[in-house]
C-alpha positions, 0 to 999 in steps of 0.5 A, a space after each residue: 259667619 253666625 250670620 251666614 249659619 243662621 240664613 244657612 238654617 233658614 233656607 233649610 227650613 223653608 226647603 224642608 218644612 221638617 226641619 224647622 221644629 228640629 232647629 227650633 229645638 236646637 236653638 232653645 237647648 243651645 244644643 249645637 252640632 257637635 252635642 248630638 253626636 256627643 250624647 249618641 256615642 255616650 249612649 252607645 258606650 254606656 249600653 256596651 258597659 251594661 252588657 259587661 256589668 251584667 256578665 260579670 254580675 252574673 258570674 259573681 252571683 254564680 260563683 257567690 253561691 257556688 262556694 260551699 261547694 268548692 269549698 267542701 269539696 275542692 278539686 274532687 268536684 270537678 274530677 269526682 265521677 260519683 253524683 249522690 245527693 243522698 250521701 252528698 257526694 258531688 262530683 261533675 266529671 260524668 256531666 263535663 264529659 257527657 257535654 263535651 261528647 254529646 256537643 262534639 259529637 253532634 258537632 261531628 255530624 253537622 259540619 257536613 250536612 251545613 257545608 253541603 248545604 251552604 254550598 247548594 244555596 249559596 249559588 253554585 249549584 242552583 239559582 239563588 230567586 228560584 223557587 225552590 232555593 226559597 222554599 228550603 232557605 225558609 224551610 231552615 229558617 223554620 228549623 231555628 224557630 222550632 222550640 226544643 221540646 218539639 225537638 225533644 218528643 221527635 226525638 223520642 217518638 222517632 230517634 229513640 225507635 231507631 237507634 234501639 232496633 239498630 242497637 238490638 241487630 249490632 248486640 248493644 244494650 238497647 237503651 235508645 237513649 242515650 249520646 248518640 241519639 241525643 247527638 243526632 237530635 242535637 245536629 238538626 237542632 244546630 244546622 239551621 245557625 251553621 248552614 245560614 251563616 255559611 250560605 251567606 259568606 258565600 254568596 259574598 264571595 265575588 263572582 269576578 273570583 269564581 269567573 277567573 277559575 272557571 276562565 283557567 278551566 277549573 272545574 266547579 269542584 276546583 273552583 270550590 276547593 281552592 277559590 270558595 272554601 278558602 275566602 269563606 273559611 272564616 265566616 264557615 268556621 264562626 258558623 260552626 262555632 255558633 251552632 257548638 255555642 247553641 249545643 253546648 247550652 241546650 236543655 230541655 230536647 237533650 233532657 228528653 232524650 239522653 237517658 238521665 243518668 249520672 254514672 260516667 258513660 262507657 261509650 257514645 251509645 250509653 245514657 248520660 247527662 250534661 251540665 245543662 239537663 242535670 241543673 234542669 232535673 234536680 234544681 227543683 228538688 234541691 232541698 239542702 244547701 250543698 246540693 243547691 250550691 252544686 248545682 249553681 257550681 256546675 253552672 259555673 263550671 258551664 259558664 266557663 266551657 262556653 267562655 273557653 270555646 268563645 274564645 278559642 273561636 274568635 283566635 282561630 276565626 282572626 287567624 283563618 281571617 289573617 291568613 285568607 
């Protein structure tokens, strides 16, 4: 039998010159072939290990740090409506509350924009290597790679102008900034990761499926509601959970136009912060150890609204996938 494997290795090599060097090389470590499938899935395990070590390294650095805080304020930090690092009183409510509205809000105002999208690229209402369904597939392409500062003065040069004059007609404290104008911002920032990976879930939905509905007469809209939007409900859904991630953890474009302000909002159209912009304002001047060690707190506290989200994502993405 070794025999046989020897002259096996042999035709190999002089059919393929290639593979004579791999098979000395073989030969001189005693490397047989098992071990290199062995040594690849070690590797593949120990890269997967690295990514958990250096989650968990990261939130036991966070929440290391963090503890002066919890300690001195216990529960009053995270429901204490009063941000005052004058008197040291530190209470993240208006920065969770603020978050939360802006990235749901902004949310709110994607899902429709990405589904229209998705549906117009994905093949149903124009050609798929037309020119101008590569013109606007590269055009969102586009919109992901711009950095958020960029976003960030759109949003003060044209947003803000805006949403003040339409405050000024409808008798609202004519901030400009403030959520909804950071909201907005937020919902362009956020369309290109949604509408992207909603086009390709449905382009991936079987034209035998789509032809049987139009066979039974179901109109386009028919074919939509009940055929498309029921295969891709999973795919569609981790998009919008992708682009809420991608909310929930933007800085700098929110910073610029969200007002900056740590009182509890009123209502959407008040200025407010976030978790993210109030590290990004303030951790530089952070002088004193319980303001820093705040801060790390709210950062902690960001860290685990994201890992929630996450999570309640993936049940409900393997309950839609269960039930499509």
């Amino acid at each position: 039998m070794e025999n046989n494997k020897q002259q096996n290795n042999k035709t190999i090599c002089h059919t393929n010159p290639d593979w004579s060097w791999f098979a000395r090389v073989k030969a001189a470590f005693g490397i047989n072939d098992i071990m290199p499938d062995f040594i690849f899935k070690k590797i593949v395990l120990i890269c997967g290990l690295f990514i958990l070590v250096m989650t968990v390294m990261i939130l036991i650095s966070l929440i290391a740090n963090s503890i002066p805080s919890f300690k001195t304020f216990g529960i009053k930090f995270f429901i204490g409506k009063v941000w005052d690092p004058v008197f040291e009183q530190y209470g993240t409510l208006p920065f969770i509350v603020g978050t939360l509205l802006t990235s749901f809000l902004a949310l709110t105002i994607t899902i429709p924009f990405s589904l229209a999208i998705s549906l117009y690229l994905g093949g149903e209402f124009i050609k798929e290597k037309s020119f101008f369904a590569g013109f606007l597939k590269n055009s969102i392409d586009l919109l992901s790679g711009i950095p958020s500062v960029v976003y960030g003065f759109f949003g003060l040069f044209l947003i803000v102008p805006i949403v003040r004059y339409i405050q000024i007609k409808t008798g609202i404290e004519p901030y400009g900034v403030g959520i909804f104008t950071a909201s907005i911002v937020l919902s362009i920032m956020i369309i290109p990761f949604s509408a992207s990976l909603g086009r390709e879930v449905i382009e991936m939905v079987p034209a035998e499926i789509k032809e049987a509905g139009y066979s039974l007469g179901a109109t386009r809209f028919e074919v939509i509601r009940h055929i498309i939007l029921p295969y891709c409900k999973s795919g569609i859904t981790a998009g919008i959970l992708l682009a809420l991630g991608r909310a929930i953890g933007e800085t700098m474009a929110v910073t610029m136009v969200i007002g900056n302000s740590n009182m509890m909002p009123k209502n959407i159209f008040s200025p407010a912060n976030t978790m993210a912009s109030i590290i990004a304002n303030e951790f530089a001047e952070a002088i004193k150890d319980l303001h820093f060690s705040s801060l790390i707190g709210i950062g902690v506290v960001l860290f685990i609204v994201t890992t929630v989200i996450s999570i309640a994502g993936k049940i409900i993405i393997r309950k839609f996938a269960i039930h499509s």
